[in-house]
C-alpha positions as CSV (number, residue, x, y, z in Angstrom):
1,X,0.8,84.5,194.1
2,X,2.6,87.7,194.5
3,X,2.6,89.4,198.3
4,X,1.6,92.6,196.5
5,X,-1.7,91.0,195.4
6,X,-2.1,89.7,198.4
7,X,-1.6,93.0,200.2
8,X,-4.7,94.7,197.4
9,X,-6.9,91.9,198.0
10,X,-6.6,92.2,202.2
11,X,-6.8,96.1,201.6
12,X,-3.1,96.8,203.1
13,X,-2.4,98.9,199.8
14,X,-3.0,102.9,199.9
15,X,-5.2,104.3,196.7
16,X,-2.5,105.2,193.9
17,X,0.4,104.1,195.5
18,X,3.4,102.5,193.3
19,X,2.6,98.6,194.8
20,X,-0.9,99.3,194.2
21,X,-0.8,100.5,190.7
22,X,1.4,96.8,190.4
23,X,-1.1,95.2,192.3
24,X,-3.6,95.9,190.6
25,X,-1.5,95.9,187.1
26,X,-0.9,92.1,187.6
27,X,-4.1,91.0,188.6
28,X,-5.4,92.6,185.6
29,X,-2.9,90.4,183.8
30,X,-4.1,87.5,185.5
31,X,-7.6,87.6,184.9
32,X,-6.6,88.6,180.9
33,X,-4.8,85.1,180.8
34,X,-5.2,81.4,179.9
35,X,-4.5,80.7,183.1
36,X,-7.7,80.9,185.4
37,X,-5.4,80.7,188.6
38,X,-6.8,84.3,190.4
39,X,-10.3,83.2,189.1
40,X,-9.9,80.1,191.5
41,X,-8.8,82.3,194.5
42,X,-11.5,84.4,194.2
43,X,-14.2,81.5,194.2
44,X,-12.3,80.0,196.8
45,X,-12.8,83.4,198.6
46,X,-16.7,84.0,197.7
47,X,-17.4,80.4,198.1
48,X,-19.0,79.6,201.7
49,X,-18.5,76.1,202.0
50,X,-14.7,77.1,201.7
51,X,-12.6,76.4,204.7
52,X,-11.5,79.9,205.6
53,X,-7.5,78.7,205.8
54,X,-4.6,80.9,205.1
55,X,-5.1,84.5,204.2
56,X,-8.2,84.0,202.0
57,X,-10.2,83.4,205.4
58,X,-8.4,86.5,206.3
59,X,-9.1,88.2,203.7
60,X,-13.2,87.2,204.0
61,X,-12.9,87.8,207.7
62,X,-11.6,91.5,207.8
63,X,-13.0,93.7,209.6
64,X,-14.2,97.1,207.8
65,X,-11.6,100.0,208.4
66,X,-13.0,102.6,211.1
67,X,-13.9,105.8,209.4
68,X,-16.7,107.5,207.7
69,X,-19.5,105.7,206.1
70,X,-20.9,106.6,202.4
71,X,-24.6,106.3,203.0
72,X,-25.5,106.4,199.4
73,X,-22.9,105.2,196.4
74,X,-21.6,107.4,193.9
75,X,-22.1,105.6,191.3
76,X,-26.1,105.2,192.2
77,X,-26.1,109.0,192.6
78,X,-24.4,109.6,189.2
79,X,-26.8,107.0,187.3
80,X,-29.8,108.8,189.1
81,X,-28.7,111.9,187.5
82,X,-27.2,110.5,184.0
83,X,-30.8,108.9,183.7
84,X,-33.0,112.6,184.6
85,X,-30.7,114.3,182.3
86,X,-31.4,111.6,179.4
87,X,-35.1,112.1,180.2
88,X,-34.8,116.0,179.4
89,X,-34.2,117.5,183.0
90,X,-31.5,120.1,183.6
91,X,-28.9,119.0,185.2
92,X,-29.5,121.5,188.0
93,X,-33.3,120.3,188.7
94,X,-31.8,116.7,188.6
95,X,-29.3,118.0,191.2
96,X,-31.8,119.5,193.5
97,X,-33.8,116.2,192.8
98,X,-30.9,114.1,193.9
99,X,-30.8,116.3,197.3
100,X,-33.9,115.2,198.8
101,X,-33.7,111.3,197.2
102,X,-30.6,110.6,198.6
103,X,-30.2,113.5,201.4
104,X,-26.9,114.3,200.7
105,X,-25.3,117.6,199.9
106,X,-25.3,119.3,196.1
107,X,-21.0,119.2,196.6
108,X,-21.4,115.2,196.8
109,X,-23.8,115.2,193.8
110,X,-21.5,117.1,191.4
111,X,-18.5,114.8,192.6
112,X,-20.1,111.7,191.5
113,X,-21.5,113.2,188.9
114,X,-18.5,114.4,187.4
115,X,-16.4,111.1,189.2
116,X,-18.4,108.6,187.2
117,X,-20.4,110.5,183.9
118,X,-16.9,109.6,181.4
119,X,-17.7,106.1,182.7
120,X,-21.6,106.1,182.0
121,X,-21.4,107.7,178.9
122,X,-19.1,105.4,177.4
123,X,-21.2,102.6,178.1
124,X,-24.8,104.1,179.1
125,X,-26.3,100.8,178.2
126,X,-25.1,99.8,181.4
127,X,-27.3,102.4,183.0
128,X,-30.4,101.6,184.0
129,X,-32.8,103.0,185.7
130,X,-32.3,103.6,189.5
């Protein structure tokens, strides 16, 4: 496998960069293929009966990076608000809604909102209630 997958999978990569847009690029071309190689890695990963050797156990073993935690997910906020808006509430009063539920900040609202609404609406079956 190449060191550059191996690098995205551990989390090494930084967001955007050129190895992980390849990273990322070839396991997308891996999982597309005949060949269900990456599909065993990543049972061998998940699966705890697995022996933890080499840099799968590595990679299951990581600590979390220090740094900030999000308390709530974007995605959760923008499906909260996706689903308000589809039952006839402004988008402002689902906002102000989505303050008190999730006790975050209007700012962080509109950034999931407008982060993950091209991704909902393309396939708001997905979408459930929250």
């Amino acid at each position: 496998m190449d060191d550059t997958v191996k690098e995205w999978l551990s989390g090494d990569l930084t967001d955007g960069s050129p190895h992980d847009l390849q990273a990322r690029r070839t396991i997308a071309r891996m999982l597309r293929s005949e060949d269900a190689g990456l599909i065993r890695i990543l049972a061998d990963a998940i699966d705890p009966d697995n022996t933890g050797s080499g840099w799968i156990g590595r990679l299951i073993m990581k600590p979390r990076r220090p740094g900030r935690r999000r308390q709530v997910g974007q995605r959760r906020i923008a499906a909260f608000i996706y689903q308000r808006t589809k039952d006839g509430v402004p988008v402002e009063a689902a906002v102000k809604e989505a303050e008190d539920k999730f006790a975050v900040r209007s700012s962080t609202i509109y950034s999931a909102w407008s982060k993950w609404r091209p991704h909902i609406e393309r396939n708001p079956e997905m979408w459930g209630r929250t």
